[in-house]
Backbone as CSV, one residue per row, in Angstrom:
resi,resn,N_x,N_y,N_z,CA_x,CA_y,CA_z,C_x,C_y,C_z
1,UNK,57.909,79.269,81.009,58.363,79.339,82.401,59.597,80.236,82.500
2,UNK,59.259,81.116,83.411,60.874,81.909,83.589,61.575,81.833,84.159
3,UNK,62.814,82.239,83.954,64.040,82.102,85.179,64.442,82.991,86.288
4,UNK,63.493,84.363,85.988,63.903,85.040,87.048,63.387,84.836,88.616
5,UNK,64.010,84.979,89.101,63.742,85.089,91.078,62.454,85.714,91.329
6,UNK,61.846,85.703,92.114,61.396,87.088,93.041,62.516,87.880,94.075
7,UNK,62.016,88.669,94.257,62.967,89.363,95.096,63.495,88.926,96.032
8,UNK,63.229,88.246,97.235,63.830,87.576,98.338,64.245,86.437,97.822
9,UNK,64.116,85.304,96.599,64.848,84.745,96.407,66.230,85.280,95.903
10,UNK,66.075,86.092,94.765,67.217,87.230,94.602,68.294,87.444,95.958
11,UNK,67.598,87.846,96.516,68.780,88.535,97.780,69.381,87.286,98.281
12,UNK,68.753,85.968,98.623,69.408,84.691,98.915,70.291,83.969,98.011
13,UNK,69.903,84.261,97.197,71.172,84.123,96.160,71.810,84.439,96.079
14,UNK,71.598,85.839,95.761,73.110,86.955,95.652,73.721,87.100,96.755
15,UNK,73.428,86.990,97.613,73.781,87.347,99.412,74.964,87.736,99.420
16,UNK,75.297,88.672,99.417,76.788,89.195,99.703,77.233,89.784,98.499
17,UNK,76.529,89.977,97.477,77.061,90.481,96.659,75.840,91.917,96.432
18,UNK,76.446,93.591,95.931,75.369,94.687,95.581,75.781,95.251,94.589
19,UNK,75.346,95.667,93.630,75.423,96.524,92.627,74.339,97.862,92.405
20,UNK,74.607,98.945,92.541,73.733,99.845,92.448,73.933,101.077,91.298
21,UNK,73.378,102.072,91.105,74.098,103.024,89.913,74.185,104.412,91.090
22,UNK,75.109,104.858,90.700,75.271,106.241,92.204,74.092,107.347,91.708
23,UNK,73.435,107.507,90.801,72.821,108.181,90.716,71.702,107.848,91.828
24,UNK,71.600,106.960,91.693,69.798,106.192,92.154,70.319,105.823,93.992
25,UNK,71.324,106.420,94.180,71.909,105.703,95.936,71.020,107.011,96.620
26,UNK,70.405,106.307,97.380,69.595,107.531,98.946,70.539,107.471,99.561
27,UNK,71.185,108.383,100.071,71.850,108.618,101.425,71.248,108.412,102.739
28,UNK,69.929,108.210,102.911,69.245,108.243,103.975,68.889,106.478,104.237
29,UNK,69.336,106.081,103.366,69.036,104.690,103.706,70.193,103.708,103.599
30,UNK,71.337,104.145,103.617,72.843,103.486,103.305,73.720,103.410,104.902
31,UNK,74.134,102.972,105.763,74.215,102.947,107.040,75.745,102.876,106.771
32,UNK,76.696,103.759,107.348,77.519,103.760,107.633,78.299,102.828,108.750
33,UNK,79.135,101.941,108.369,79.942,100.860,109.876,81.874,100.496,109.709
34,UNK,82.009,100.260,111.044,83.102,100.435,111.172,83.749,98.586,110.691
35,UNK,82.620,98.030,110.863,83.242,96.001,110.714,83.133,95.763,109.396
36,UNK,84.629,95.068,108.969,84.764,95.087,108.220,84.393,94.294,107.140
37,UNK,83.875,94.194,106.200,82.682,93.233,105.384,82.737,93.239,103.830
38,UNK,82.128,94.366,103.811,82.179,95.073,102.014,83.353,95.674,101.248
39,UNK,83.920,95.075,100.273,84.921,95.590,99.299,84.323,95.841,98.429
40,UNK,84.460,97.626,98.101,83.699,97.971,97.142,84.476,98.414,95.974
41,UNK,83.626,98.743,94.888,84.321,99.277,93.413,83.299,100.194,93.052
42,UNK,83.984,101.465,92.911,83.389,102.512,92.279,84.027,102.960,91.042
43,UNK,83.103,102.702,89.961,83.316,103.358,88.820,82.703,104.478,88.146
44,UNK,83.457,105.886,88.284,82.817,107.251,88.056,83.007,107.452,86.381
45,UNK,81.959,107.680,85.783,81.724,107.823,84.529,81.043,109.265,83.888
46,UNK,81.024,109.859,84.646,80.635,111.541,84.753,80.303,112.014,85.930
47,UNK,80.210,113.296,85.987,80.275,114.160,86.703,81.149,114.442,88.011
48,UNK,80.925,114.691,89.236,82.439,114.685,90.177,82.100,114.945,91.661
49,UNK,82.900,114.485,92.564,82.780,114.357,93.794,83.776,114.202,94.778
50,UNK,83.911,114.227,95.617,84.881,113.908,96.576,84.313,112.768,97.229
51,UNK,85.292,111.834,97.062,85.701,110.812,98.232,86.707,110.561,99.272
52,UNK,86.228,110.251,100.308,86.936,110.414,101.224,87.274,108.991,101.418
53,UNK,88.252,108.372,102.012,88.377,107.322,102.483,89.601,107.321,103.519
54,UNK,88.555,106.886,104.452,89.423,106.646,105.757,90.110,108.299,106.236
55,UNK,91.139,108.961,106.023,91.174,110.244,105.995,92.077,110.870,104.621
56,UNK,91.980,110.610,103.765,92.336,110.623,102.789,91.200,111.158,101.938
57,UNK,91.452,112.509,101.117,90.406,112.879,99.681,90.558,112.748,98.864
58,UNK,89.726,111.980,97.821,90.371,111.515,96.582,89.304,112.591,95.629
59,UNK,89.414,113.325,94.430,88.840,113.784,94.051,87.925,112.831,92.367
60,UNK,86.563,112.531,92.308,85.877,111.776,92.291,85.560,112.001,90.854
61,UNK,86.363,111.569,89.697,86.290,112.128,88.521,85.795,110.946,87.377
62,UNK,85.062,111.473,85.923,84.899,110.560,85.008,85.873,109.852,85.137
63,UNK,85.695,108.488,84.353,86.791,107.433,84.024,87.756,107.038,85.049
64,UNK,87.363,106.843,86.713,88.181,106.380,87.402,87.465,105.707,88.027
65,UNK,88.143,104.920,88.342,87.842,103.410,89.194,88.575,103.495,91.072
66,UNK,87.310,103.546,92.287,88.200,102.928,92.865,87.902,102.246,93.755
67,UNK,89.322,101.284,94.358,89.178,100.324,95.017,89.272,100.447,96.532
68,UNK,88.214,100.007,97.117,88.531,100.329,99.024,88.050,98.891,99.507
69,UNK,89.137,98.767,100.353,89.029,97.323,101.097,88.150,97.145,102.077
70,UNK,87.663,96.490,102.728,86.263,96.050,103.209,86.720,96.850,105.132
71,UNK,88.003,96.808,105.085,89.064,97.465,106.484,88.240,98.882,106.519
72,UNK,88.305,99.447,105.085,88.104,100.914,105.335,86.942,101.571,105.411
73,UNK,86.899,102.839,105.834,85.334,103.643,105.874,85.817,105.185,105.156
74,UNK,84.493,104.842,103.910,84.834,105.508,103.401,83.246,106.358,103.394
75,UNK,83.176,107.892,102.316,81.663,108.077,102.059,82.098,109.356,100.871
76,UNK,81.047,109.380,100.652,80.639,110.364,99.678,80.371,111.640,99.426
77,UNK,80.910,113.178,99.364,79.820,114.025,99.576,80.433,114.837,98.264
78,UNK,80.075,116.132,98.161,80.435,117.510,97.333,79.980,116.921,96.072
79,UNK,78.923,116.084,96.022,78.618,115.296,94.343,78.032,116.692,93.573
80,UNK,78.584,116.736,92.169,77.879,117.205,91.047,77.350,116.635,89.833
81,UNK,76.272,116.055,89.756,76.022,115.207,88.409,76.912,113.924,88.963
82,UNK,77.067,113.032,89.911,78.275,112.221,89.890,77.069,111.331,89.365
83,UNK,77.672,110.225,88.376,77.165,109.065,87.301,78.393,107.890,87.598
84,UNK,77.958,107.001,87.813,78.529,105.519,87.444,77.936,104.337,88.517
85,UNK,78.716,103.696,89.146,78.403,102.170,89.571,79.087,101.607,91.124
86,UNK,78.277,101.512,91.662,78.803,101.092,92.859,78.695,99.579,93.189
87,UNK,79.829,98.854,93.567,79.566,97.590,93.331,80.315,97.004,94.660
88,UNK,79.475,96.148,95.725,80.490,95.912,96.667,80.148,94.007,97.172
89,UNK,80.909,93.839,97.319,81.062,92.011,97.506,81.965,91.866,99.004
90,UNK,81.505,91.020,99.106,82.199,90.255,100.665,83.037,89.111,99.956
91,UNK,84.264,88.569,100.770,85.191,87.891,100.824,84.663,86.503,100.495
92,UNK,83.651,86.129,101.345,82.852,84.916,100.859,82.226,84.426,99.676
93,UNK,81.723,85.881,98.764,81.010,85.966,97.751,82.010,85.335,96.975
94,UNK,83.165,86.819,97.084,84.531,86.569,95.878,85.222,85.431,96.019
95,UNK,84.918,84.352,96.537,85.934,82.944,96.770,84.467,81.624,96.538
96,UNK,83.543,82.245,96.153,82.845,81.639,95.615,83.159,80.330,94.822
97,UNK,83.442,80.750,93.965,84.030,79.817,93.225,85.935,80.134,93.035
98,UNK,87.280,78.778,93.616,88.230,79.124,93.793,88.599,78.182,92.808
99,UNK,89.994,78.626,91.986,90.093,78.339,90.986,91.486,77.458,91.071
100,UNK,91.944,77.800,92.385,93.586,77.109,93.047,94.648,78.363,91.997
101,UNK,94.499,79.369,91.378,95.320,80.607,91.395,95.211,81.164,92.178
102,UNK,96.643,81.200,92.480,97.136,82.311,93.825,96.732,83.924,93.080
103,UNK,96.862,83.983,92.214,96.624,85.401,91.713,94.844,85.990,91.770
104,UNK,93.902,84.811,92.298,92.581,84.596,92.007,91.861,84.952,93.408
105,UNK,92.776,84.307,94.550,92.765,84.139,95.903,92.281,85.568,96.524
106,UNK,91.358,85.799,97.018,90.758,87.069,98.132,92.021,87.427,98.621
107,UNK,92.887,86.732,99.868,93.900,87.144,100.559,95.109,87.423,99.598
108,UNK,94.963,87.357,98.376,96.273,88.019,97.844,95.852,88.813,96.570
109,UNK,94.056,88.815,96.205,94.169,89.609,95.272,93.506,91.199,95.300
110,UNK,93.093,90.896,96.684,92.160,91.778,97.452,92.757,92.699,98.561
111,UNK,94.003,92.378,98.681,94.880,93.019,99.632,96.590,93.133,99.090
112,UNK,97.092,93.903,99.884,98.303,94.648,99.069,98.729,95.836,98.987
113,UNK,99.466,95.537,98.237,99.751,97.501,97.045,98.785,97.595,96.178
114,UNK,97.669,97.989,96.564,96.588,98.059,95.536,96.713,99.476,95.603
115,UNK,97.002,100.576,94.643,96.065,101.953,94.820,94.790,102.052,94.428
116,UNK,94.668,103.267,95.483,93.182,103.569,95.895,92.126,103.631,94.247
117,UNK,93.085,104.409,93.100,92.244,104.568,92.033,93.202,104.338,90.873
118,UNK,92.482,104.105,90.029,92.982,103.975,88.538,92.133,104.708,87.373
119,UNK,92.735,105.297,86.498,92.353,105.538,85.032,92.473,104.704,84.079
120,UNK,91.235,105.597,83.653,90.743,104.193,82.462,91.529,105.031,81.011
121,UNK,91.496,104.580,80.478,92.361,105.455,79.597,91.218,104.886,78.248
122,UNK,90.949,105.597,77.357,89.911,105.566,75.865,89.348,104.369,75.670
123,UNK,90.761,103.251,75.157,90.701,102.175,74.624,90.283,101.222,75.368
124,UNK,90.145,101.476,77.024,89.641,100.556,77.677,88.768,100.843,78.264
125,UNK,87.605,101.798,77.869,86.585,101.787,78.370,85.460,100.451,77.829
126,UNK,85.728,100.048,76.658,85.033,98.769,76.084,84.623,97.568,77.192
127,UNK,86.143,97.308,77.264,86.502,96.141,77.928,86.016,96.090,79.369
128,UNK,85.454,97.617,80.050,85.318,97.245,81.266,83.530,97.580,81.491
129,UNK,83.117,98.068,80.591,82.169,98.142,79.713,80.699,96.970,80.100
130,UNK,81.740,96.432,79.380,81.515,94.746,78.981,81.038,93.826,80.587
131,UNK,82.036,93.845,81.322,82.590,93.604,82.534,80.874,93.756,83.505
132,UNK,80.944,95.383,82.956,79.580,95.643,83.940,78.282,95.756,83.540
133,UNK,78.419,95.647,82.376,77.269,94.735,81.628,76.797,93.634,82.122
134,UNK,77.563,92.816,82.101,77.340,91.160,82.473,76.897,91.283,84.048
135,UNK,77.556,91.851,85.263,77.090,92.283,86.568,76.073,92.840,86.560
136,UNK,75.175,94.049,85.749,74.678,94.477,85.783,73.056,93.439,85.568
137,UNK,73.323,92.661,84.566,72.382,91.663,83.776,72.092,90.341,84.295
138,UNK,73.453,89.828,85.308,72.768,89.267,85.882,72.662,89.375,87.314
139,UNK,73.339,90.608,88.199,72.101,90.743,88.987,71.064,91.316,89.034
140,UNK,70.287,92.078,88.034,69.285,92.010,87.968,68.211,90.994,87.726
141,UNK,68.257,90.082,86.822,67.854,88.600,86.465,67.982,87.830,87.002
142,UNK,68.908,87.973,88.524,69.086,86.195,88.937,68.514,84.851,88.491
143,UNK,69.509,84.776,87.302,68.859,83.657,86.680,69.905,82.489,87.429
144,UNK,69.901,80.833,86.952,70.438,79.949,87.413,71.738,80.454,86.830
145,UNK,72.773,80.409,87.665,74.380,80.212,87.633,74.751,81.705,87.681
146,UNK,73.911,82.617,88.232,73.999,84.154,87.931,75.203,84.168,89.153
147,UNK,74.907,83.450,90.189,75.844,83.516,91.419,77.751,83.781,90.392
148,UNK,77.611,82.765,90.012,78.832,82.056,89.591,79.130,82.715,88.575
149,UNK,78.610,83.143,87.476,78.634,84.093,86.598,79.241,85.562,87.415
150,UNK,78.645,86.343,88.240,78.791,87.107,88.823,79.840,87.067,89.389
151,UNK,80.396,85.781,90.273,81.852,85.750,91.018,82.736,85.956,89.723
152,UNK,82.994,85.183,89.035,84.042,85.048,87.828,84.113,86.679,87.243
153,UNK,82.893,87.353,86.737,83.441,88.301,86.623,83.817,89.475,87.115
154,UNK,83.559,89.404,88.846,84.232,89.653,89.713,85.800,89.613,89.930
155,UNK,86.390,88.547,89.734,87.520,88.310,89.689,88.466,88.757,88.467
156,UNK,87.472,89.030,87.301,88.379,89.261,86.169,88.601,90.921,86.448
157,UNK,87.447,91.404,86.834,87.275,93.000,87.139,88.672,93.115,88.357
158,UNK,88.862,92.686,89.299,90.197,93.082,89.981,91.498,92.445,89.201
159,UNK,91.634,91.551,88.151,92.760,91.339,87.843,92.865,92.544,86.682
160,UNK,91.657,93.050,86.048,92.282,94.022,85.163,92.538,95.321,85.947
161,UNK,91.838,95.346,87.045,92.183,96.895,87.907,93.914,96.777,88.449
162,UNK,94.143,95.396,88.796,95.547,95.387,89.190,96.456,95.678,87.612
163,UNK,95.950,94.966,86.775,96.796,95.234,85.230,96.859,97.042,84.637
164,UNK,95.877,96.893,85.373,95.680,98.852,84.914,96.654,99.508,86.134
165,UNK,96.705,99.144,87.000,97.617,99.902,88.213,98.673,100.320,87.965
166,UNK,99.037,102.132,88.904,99.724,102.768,88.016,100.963,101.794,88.981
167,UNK,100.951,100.996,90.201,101.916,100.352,90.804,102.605,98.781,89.769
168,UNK,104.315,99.270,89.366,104.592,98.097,88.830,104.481,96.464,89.446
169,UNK,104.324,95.608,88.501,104.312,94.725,89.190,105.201,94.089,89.486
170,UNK,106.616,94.612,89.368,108.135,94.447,89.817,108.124,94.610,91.168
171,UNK,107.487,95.217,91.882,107.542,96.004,93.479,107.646,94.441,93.853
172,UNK,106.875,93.477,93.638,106.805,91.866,94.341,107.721,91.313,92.987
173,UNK,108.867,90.749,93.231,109.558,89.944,92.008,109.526,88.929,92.610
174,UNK,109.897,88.897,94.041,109.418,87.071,94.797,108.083,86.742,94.871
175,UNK,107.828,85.977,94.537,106.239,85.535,95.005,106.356,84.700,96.516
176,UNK,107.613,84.472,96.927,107.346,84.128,98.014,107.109,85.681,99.626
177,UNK,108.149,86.115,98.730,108.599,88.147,99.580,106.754,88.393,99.730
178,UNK,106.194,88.372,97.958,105.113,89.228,98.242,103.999,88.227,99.034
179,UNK,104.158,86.723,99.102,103.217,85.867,99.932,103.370,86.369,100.922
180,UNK,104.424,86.666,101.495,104.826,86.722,103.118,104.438,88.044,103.805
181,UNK,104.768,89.060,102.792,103.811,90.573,103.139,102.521,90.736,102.881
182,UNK,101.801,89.909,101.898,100.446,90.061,101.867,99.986,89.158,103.216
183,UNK,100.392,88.237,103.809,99.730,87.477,104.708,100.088,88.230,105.889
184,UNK,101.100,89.289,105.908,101.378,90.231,107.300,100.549,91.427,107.245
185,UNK,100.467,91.786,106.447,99.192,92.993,106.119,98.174,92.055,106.303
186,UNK,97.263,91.180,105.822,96.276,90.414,106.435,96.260,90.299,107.809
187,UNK,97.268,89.655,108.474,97.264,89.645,110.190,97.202,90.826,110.296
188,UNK,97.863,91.851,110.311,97.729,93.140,110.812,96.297,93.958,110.500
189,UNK,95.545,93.465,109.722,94.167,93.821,109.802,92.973,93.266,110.094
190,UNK,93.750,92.318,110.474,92.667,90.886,111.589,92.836,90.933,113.024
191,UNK,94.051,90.909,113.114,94.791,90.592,114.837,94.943,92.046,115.413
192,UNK,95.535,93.884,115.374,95.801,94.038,115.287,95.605,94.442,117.106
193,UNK,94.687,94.342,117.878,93.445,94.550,118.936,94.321,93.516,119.851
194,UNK,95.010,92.724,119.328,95.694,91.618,119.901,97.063,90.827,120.274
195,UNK,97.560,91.098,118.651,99.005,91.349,118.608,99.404,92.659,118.315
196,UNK,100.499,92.840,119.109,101.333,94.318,119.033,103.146,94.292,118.176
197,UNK,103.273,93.044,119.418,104.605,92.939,118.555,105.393,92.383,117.444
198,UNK,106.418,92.910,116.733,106.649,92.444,115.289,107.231,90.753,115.491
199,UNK,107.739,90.514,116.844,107.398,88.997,117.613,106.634,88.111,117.199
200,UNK,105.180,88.843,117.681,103.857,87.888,117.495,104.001,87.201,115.838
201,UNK,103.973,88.572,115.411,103.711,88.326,114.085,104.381,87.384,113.193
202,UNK,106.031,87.941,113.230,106.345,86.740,112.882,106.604,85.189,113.367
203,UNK,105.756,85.111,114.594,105.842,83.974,114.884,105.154,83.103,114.185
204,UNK,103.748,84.103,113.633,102.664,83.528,113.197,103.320,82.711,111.739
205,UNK,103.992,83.967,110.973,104.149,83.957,109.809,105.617,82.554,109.575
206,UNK,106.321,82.128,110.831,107.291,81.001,110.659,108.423,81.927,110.349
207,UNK,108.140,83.287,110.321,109.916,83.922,110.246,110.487,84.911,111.525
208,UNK,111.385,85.091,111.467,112.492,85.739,112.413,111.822,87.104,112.343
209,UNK,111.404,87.534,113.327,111.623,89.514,113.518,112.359,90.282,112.632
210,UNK,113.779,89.830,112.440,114.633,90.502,112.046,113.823,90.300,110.648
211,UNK,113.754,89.605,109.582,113.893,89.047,108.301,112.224,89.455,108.192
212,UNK,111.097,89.909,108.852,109.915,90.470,108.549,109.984,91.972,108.592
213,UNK,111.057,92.647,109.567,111.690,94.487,109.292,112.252,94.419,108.423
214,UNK,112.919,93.336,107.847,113.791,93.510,106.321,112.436,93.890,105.302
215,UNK,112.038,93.017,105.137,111.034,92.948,104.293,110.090,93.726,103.910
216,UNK,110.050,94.649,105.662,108.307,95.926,105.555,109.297,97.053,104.952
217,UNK,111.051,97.080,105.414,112.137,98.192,104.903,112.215,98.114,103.558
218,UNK,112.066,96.953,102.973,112.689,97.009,101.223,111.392,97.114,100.526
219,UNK,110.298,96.857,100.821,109.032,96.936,99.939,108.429,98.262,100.523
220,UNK,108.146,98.679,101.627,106.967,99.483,102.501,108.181,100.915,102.795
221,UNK,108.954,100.261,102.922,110.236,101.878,103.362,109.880,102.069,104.969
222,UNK,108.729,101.063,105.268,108.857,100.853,107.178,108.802,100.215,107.564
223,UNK,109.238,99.935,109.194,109.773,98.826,110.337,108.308,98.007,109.876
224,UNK,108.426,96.497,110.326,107.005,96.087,110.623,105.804,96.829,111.934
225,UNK,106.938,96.969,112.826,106.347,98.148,113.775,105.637,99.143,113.876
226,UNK,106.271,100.050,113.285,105.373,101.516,112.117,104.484,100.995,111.754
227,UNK,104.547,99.775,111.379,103.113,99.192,110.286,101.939,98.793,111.028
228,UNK,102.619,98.382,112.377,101.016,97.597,113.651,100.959,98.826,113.811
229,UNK,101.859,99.558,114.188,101.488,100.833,115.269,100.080,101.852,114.411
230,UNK,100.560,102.173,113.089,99.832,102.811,112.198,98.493,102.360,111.815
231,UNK,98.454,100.691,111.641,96.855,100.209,111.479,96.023,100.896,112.987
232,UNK,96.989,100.468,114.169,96.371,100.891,115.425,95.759,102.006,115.969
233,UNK,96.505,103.065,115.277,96.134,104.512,115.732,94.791,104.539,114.652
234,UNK,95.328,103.881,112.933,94.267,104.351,112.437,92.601,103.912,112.658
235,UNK,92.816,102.646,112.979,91.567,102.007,113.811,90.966,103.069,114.746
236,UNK,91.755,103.212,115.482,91.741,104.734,117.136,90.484,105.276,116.220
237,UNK,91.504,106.388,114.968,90.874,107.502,114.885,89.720,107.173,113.786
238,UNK,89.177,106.033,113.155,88.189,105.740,112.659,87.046,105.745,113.974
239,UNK,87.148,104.839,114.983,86.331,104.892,116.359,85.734,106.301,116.945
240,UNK,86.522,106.912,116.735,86.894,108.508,117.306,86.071,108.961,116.947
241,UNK,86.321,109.310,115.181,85.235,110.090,114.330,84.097,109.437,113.716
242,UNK,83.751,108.270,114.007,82.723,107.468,113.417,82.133,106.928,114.168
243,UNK,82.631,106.894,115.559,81.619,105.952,116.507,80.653,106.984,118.063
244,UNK,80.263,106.340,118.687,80.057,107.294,119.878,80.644,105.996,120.975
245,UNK,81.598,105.638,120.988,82.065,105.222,121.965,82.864,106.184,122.825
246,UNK,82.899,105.814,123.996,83.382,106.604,124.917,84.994,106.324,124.376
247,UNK,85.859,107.705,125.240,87.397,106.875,124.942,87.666,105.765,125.246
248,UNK,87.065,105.495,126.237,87.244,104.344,127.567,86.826,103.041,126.731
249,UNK,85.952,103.317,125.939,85.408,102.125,125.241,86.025,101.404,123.454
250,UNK,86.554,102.747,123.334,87.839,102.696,122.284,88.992,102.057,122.870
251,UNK,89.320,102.568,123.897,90.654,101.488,124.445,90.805,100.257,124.802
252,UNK,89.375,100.043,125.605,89.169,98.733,125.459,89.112,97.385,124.171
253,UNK,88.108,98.150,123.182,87.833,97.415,122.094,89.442,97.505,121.572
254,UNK,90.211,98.220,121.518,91.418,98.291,120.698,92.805,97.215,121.480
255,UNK,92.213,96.737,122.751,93.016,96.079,123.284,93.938,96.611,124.234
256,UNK,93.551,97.624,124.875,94.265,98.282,125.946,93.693,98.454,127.213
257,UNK,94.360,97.636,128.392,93.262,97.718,129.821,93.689,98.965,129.936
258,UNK,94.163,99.636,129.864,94.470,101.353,130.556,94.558,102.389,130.073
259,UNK,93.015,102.719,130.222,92.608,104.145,129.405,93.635,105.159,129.535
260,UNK,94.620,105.370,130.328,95.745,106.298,130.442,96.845,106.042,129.697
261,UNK,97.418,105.155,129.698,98.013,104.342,128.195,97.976,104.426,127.090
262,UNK,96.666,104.121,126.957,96.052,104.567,125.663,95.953,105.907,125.175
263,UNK,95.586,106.739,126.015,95.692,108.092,125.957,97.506,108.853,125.237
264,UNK,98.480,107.819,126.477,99.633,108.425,125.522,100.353,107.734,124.697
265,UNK,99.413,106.760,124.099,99.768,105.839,123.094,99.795,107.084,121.917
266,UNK,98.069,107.054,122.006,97.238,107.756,120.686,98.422,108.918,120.764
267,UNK,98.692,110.030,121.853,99.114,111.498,121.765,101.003,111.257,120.992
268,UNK,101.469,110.363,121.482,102.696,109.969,120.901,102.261,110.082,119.179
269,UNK,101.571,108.873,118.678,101.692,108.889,117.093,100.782,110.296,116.526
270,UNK,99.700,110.634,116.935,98.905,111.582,116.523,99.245,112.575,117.056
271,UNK,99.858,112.842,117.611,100.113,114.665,118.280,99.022,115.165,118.994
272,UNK,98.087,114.675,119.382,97.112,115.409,120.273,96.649,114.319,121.163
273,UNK,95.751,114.525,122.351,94.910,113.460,122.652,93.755,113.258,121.988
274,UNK,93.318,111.779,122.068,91.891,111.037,121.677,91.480,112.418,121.790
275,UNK,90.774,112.928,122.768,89.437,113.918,122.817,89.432,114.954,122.012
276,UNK,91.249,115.226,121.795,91.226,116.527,121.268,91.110,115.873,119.530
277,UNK,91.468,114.993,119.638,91.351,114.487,117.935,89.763,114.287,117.680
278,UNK,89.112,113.861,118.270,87.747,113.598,118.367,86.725,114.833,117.668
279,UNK,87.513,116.141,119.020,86.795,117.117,118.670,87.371,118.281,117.588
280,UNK,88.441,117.981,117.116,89.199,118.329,115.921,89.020,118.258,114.479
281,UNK,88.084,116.734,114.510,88.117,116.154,113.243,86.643,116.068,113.108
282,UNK,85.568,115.956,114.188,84.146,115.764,114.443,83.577,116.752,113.280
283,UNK,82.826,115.978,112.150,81.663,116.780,110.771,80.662,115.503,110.567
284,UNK,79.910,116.720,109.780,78.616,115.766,108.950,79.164,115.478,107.582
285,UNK,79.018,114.485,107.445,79.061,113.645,106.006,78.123,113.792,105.239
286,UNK,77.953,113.626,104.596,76.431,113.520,103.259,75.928,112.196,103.540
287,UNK,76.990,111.281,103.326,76.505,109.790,103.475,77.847,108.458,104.045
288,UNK,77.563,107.461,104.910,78.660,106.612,104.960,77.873,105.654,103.991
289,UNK,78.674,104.863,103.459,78.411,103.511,103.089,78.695,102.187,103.899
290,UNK,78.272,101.343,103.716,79.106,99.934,104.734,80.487,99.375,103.955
């Protein structure tokens, strides 16, 4: 008797969790979206590409790893020979099984000062190796406990990407400093459509205005302000270039009754208007991912 699934049991199992090899990804069947869901991990193991994320190019090389939060939209194009692993999980998947480490936790291990990529350097190609071996084996097999198997080494895979990070882990010496900014970067990428002011926020969070601008000044080098204002515009100009909503329908969804407002919201931080950014930045992609 065997242990493997059929296929639709497979997908009910795994539900929320994908692993694919980038060679074998269709572009024609991968749907690009703006809600936020999938945290993915790309590990490039030959050949090269550009990634884009959000508006940012990262250039797409052997032996790098990277990490994009489920917030962002990212995609793929200029591939040559690109080889490795695309692996993306939802928040639900990764808390699968919770272990009561704060270091283990989605909301603090999944968000942050994470940079976008890391190098693998010789000696640790083994170890991560290994890592996607075991992902690889058992989601293909969904055998019994593959779920759980799969979360765990999920979790070990972002604690070594944070151990590999070229960011020290001195930047947080409080664990209470870095609780309090990881849970304000969380609101600010949940609420952001809703709350505006550095008020709201720290009302949410149980601290003073003043003592949450301390905090975005000594870690971030900006106001908490800069920080809503900046998720806000960047939301804008994801809508802009990724959606076909009208402006009118961007301002709305973003939490603004007055499309004129909005208009010199956006032209204040971005230097142009919506339309002109729209039609500024408007290309074909090769492919979005979710």
């Amino acid at each position: 008797m065997t242990d493997n699934k059929s296929d639709i049991e497979q997908q009910k199992l795994l539900q929320g969790f994908i692993m694919m090899d980038l060679k074998d990804i269709d572009p024609t069947k991968i749907e690009g979206t703006l809600q936020g869901k999938w945290n993915s991990i790309i590990y490039v193991t030959g050949g090269n590409g550009v990634l884009q994320i959000d508006f940012d190019e990262f250039i797409a090389l052997g032996n790098r790893i990277f990490f994009i939060e489920k917030y962002k939209v990212w995609n793929m194009n200029k591939t040559n020979n690109l080889r490795g692993y695309l692996v993306q999980f939802t928040d639900i998947f990764y808390n699968h099984i919770y272990t009561g480490n704060p270091k283990l936790k989605s909301d603090q291990t999944l968000i942050g000062e994470i940079p976008p990529f890391i190098r693998i350097h010789r000696y640790d190609k083994i170890e991560w190796r290994l890592v996607l071996d075991t992902l690889s084996y058992e989601y293909l097999s969904a055998k019994t406990n593959s779920r759980e198997i799969i979360c765990l080494e999920l979790k070990i895979m972002m604690l070594m990407y944070r151990r590999n990070s070229m960011f020290s882990d001195k930047l947080f010496e409080s664990q209470r400093k870095k609780q309090l900014l990881n849970e304000f970067r969380k609101l600010v990428n949940i609420r952001f459509a809703t709350l505006r002011s550095v008020k709201d926020y720290a009302r949410e969070l149980n601290i003073t205005p003043n003592y949450l601008n301390a905090l975005c000044q000594e870690f971030f080098l900006k106001t908490a302000s800069e920080i809503i204002v900046e998720r806000i515009i960047l939301e804008a100009k994801r809508m802009l270039m990724h959606s076909r909503f009208s402006i009118s329908e961007v301002a709305y969804k973003l939490g603004f009754k007055d499309n004129s407002y909005f208009g010199r919201y956006f032209k204040k931080e971005a230097g142009m208007t919506p339309q002109n950014f729209r039609s500024s930045c408007f290309q074909s992609t090769k492919f979005n991912i979710k």
